[in-house]
N, C-alpha and C positions, 0 to 999 in steps of 0.2 A: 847670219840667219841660221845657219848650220849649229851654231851654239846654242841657241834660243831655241829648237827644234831638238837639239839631244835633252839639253834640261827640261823641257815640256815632258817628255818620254821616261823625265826619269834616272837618266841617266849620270852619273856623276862628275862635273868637271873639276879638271886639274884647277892647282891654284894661277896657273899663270891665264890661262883659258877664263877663269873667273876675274881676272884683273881685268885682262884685254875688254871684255863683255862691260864691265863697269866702265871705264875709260869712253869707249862708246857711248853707254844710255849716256854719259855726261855731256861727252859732243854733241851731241842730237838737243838734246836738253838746251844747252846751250845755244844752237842755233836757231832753236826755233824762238828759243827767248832774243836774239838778236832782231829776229824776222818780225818780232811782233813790237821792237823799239820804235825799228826802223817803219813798221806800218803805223806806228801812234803820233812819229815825228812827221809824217807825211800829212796826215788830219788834219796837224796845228796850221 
């Protein structure tokens, strides 16, 4: 959050800083696409 909060301000992140934060949005990403397989396989 700390990341997402300097780059809103501005501020410039390092390149490992910019990986880590990518890495993330993809986890997230990913799990919410898990969460919503698994709520479609529950309907059938």
């Amino acid at each position: 959050m700390l990341l997402c909060k300097q780059e809103e301000a501005g501020i410039q992140l390092n390149a490992d800083q910019v990986d880590w934060k990518d890495d993330t949005d993809d986890e997230s990403d990913d799990q919410e696409l898990e969460a919503h397989y698994m709520y479609m396989a529950k309907l059938q």
